[in-house]
C-alpha positions as CSV (number, residue, x, y, z in Angstrom):
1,X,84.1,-91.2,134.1
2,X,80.7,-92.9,133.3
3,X,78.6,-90.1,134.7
4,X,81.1,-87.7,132.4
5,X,80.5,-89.7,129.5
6,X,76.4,-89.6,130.2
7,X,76.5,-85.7,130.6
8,X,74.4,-84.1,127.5
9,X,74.9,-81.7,125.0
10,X,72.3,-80.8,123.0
11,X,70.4,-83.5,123.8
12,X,73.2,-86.2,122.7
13,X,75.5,-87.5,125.4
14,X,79.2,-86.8,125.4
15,X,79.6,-90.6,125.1
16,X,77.5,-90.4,121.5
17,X,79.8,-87.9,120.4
18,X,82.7,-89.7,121.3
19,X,81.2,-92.5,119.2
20,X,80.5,-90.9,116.5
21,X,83.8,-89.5,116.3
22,X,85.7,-92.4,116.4
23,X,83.3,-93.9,113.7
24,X,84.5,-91.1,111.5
25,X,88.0,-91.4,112.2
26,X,87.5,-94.7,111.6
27,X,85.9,-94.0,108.2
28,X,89.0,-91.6,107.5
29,X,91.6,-94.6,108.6
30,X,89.4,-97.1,106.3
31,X,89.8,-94.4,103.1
32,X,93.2,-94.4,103.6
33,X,93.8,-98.2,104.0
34,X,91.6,-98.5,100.4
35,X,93.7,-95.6,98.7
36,X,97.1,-97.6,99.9
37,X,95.1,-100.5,98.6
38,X,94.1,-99.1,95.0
39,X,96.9,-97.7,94.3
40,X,99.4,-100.7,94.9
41,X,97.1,-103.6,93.8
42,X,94.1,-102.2,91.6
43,X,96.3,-99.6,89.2
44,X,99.0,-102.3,89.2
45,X,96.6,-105.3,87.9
46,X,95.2,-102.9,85.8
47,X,98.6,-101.3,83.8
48,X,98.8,-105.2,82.9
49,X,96.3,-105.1,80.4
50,X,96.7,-104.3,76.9
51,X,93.9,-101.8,77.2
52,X,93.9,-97.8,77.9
53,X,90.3,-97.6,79.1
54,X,90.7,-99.7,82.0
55,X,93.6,-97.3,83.2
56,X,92.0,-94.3,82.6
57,X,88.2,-95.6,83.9
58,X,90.2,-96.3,87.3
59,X,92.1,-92.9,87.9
60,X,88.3,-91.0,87.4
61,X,86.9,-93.7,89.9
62,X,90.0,-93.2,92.9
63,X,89.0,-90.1,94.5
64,X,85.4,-90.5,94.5
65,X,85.7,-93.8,95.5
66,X,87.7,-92.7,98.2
67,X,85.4,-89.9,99.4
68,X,82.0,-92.2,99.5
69,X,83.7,-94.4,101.8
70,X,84.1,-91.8,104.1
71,X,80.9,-90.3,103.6
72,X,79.5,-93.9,104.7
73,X,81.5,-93.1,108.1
74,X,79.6,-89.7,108.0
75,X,76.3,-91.6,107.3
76,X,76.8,-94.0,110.5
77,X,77.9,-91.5,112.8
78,X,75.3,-89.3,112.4
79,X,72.6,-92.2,112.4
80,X,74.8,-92.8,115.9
81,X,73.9,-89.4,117.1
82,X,70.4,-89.7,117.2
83,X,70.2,-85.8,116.3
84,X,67.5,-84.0,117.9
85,X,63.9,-82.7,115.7
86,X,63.4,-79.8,118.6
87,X,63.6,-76.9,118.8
88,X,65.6,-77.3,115.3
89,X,65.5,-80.1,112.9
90,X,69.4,-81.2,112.8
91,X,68.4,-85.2,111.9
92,X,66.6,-83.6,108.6
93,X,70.0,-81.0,107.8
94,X,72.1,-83.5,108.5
95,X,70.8,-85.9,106.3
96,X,70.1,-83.3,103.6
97,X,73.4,-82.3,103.4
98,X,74.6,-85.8,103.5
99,X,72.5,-86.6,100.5
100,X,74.3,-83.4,99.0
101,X,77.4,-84.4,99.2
102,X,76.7,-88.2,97.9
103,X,75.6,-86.3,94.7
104,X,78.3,-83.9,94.6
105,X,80.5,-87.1,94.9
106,X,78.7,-88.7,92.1
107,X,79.5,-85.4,90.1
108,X,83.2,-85.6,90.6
109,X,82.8,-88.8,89.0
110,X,81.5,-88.0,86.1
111,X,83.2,-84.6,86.3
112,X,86.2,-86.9,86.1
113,X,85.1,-89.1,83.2
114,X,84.6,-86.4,80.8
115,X,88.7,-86.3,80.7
116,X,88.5,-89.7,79.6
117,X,86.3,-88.6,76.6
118,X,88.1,-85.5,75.6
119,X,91.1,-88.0,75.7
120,X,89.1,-89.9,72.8
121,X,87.8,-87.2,71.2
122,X,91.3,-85.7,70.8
123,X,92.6,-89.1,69.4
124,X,89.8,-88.8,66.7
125,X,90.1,-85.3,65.9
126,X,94.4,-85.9,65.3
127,X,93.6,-88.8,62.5
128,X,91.7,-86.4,60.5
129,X,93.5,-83.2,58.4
130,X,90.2,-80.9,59.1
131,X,91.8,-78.2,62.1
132,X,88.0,-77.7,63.1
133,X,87.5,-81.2,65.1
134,X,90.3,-80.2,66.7
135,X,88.9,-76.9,68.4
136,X,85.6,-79.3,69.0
137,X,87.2,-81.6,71.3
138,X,87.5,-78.8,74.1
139,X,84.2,-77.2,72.9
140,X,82.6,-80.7,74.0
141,X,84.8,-80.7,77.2
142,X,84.0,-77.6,78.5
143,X,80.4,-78.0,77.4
144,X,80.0,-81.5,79.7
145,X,82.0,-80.1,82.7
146,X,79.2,-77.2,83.0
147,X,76.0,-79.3,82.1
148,X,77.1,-81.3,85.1
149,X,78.1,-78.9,87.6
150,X,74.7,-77.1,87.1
151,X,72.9,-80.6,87.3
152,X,74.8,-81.1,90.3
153,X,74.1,-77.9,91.8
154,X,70.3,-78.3,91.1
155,X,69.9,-81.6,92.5
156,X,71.8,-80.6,95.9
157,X,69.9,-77.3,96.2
158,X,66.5,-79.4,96.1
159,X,67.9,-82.2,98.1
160,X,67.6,-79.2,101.0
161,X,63.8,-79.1,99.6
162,X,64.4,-75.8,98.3
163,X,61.9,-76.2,94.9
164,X,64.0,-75.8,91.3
165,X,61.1,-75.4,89.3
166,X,61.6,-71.2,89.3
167,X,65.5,-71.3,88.5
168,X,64.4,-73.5,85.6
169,X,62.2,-71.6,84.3
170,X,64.4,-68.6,84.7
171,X,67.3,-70.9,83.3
172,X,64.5,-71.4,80.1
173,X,63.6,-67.3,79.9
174,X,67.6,-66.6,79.9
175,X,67.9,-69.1,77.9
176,X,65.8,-68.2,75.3
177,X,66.8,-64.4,75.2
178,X,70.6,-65.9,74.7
179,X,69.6,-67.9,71.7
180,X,67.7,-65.2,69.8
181,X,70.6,-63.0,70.8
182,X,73.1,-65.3,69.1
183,X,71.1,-67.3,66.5
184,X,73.7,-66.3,64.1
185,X,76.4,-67.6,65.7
186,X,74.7,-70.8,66.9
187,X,73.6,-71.4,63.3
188,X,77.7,-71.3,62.4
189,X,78.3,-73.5,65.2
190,X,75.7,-75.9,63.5
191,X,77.1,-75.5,60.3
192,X,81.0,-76.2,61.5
193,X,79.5,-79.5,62.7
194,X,77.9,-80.3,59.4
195,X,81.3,-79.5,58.0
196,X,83.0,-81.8,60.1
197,X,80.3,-84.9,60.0
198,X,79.7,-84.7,56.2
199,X,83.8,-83.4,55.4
200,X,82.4,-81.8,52.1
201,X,86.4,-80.5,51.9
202,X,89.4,-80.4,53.6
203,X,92.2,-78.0,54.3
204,X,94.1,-77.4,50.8
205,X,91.2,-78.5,48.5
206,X,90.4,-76.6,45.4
207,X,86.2,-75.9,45.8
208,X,83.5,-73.6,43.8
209,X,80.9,-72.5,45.6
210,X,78.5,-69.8,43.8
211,X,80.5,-67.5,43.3
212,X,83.4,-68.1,45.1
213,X,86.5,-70.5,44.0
214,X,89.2,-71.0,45.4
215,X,91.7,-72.8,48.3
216,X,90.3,-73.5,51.4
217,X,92.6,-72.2,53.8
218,X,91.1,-72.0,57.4
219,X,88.2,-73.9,58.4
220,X,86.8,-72.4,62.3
221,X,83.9,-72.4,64.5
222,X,81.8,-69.2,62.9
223,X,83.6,-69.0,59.0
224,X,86.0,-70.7,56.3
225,X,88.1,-69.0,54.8
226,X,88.8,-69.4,50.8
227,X,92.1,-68.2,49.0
228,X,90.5,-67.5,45.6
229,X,93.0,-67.3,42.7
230,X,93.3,-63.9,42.3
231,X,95.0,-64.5,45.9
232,X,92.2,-62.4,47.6
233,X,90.9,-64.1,51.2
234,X,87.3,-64.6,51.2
235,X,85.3,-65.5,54.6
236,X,82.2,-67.6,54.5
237,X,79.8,-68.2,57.5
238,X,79.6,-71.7,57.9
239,X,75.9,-72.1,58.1
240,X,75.9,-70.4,54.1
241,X,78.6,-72.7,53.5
242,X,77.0,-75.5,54.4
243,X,73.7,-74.9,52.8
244,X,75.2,-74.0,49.3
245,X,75.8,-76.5,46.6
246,X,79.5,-77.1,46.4
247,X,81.9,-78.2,43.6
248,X,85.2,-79.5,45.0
249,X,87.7,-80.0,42.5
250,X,90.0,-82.2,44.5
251,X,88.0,-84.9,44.1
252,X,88.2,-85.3,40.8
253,X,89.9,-88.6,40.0
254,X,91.0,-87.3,36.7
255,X,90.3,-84.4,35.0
256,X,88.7,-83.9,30.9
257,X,89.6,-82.0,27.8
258,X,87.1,-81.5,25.8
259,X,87.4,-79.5,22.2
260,X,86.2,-78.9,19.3
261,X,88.5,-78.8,16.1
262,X,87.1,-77.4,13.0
263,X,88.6,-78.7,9.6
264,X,88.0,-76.7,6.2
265,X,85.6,-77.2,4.0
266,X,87.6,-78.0,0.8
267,X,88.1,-81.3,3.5
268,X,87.0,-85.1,1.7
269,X,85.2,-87.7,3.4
270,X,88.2,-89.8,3.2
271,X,90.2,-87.0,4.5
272,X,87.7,-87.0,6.9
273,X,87.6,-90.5,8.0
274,X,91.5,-91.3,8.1
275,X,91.8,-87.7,10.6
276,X,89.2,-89.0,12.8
277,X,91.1,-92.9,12.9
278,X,94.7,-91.0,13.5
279,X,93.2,-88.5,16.1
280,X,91.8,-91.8,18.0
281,X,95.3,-93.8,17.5
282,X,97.0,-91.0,19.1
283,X,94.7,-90.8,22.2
284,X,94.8,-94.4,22.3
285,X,99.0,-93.7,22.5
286,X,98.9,-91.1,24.6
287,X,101.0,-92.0,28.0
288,X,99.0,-89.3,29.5
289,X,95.6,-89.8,28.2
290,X,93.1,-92.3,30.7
291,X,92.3,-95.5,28.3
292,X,88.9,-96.3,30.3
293,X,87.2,-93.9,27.9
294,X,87.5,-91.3,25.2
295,X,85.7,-90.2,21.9
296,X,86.4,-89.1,18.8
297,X,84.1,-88.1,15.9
298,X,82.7,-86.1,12.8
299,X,80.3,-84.0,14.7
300,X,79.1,-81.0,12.7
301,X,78.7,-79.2,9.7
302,X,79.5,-75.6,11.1
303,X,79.2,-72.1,9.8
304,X,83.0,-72.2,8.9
305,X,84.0,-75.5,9.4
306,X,83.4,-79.2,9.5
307,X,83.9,-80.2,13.5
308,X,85.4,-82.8,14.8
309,X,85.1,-83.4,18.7
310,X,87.2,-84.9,21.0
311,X,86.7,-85.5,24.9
312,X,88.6,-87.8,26.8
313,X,90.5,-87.5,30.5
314,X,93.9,-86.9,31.8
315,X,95.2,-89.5,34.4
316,X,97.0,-86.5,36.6
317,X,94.7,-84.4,38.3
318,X,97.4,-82.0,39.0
319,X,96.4,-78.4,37.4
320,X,100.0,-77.8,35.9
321,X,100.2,-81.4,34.6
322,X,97.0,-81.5,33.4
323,X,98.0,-78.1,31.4
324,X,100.9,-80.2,30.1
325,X,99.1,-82.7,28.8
326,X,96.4,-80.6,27.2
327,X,98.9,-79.1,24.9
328,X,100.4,-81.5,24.0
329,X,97.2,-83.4,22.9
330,X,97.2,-80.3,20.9
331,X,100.2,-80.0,19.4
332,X,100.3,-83.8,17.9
333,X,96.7,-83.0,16.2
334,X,98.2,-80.1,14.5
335,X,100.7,-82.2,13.4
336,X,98.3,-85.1,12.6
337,X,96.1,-82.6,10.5
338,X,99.3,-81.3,8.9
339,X,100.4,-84.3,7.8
340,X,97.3,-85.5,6.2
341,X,97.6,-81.8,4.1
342,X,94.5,-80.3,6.0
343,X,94.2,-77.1,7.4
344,X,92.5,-76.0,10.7
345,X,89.5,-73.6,9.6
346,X,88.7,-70.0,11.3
347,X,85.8,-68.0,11.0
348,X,85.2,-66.5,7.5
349,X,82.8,-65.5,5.0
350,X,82.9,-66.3,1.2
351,X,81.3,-63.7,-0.6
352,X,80.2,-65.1,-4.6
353,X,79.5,-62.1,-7.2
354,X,77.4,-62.8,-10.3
355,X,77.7,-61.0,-13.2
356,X,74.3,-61.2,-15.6
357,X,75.1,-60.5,-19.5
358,X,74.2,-57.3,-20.9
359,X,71.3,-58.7,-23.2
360,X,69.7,-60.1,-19.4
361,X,70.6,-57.2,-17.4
362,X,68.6,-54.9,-20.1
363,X,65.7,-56.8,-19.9
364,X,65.5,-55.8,-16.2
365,X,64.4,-52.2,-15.1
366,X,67.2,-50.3,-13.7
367,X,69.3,-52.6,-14.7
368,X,72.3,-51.7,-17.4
């Protein structure tokens, strides 16, 4: 049996390779004594916390924890081997691929951890009302997973000494052909993120934006789309969206009425006076009317009229309530004016005719 065990193959002795392979089984017994172990007293302790992140840090640790104790086992039983350098280099492979696999290992981690993020991500992007941070949340998923698979990939294709400096550059060149081919559409992407970061609106918010009013009805990765009044759907890039100076109605606290009511002339000061003091009494009244500020006064002496101006705020911000409430600010100063016997001017002309007596007008040439 001795002299079977010191036959060679290879170069290694059949009693190396039995070696080695029970070191491995031995690594493969000792992975599943520590999953048995994780599973029923790690996870356990750990589900007794209060916290989430402990639970979730531990389910992307299990399986690569559990492969890098058996790729120790690998590590010893091929140090145990003793592989040969001639006429082939198997000591160098095997420890190059050995290395691969401890960073491929180290990639499942992390591969593992970006679940954990999206988790988060997701529980961010439900507390908002914006639809957009929710299609972000797999964007920046998907977008992890392949930055580090190709990292991954790299760093095991050089750990066979195989140089990566030419499929970086030809990563760069295809790179940079891809981003002049879709500048456009990477500019929207940008702009969707300035949308969500600086939330200029929301879903179901009245905006102005140049030319363009209206609801905003759908806010996605490349446009937004705007429900303008005349019930016509407009779509705006994100990236002019985002660069445009914006007006967004729904944030108004309260909205104003301003106007202008023009009094006849045939009006007296003290007419004047006692219109502006009941205007301001009835604003001052007014259930609907904000009390922080409004103004009433004798303005101007116009071409048909003697103005008096009024600005003040609503407290609703609601468009039909507002509406309400504007008329009926109206109304009571009609009856105000009424009341006090004046009457609400409109544009006219007075035309005055002078007649010259006869002994004047034939004095004048051409005159009679």
């Amino acid at each position: 049996m001795t002299e079977w065990m010191n036959n060679e193959i290879l170069g290694i002795t059949i009693g190396r390779y039995a070696t080695a392979l029970g070191i491995v089984l031995a690594a493969f017994i000792a992975k599943k004594i520590f999953a048995f172990f994780f599973t029923r007293a790690i996870v356990p302790l750990a589900q007794k916390s209060r916290q989430e992140l402990d639970d979730r840090f531990l389910a992307c640790l299990h399986k690569p924890l559990e492969f890098l104790i058996f790729l120790i086992g690998l590590f010893v039983a091929v140090e145990f081997l003793q592989l040969p350098v001639e006429p082939f280099d198997l000591k160098k492979f095997a420890s190059a691929l050995l290395k691969a696999l401890f960073i491929l290992d180290i990639a499942w981690f992390f591969f593992n951890m970006v679940d954990m993020v999206d988790h988060y991500l997701n529980q961010w992007a439900s507390r908002t009302e914006s639809a957009l941070d929710d299609h972000l949340a797999p964007l920046v998923r998907k977008t992890l997973r392949i930055f580090i698979v190709i990292m991954a990939g790299l760093m095991a294709i050089q750990s066979f000494g195989y140089p990566v400096t030419g499929v970086l550059a030809s990563l760069g060149i295809g790179g940079l052909a891809f981003a002049l081919a879709a500048k456009d559409t990477v500019s929207n992407i940008f702009g969707s993120l300035m949308i969500i970061f600086d939330r200029p609106f929301h879903i179901g918010d009245w905006i102005k934006a140049g030319d363009m009013e209206g609801t905003v009805e759908e806010i996605g990765f490349r446009s937004t789309k705007i429900r303008t009044f005349a019930k016509t759907l407009i779509s705006v890039p994100n990236n002019v969206i985002a660069n445009m100076a914006l007006d967004n109605f729904s944030r108004m606290p309260k909205r104003r009425i301003r106007l202008t009511v023009g009094v006849t002339y045939d009006t007296s000061p003290s007419q004047m006076r006692e219109a502006v003091e009941k205007i301001r009494d009835l604003l001052k009244n007014h259930p609907a009317i904000d009390q922080e500020f409004f103004l009433v006064n004798f303005t101007d002496f116009g071409a048909s009229s003697l103005d008096i101006m009024i600005y003040c705020f609503t407290t609703t911000t609601v468009w039909g309530e507002y509406l309400d409430a504007r008329e009926d600010v109206c109304l009571k100063i009609m009856d105000t004016l009424e009341a006090l016997g004046l009457e609400i001017a409109f544009p006219s002309t007075t035309v005055y005719i002078r007649k010259d007596d006869p002994e004047t007008a034939a004095a004048i040439p051409g005159k009679s």
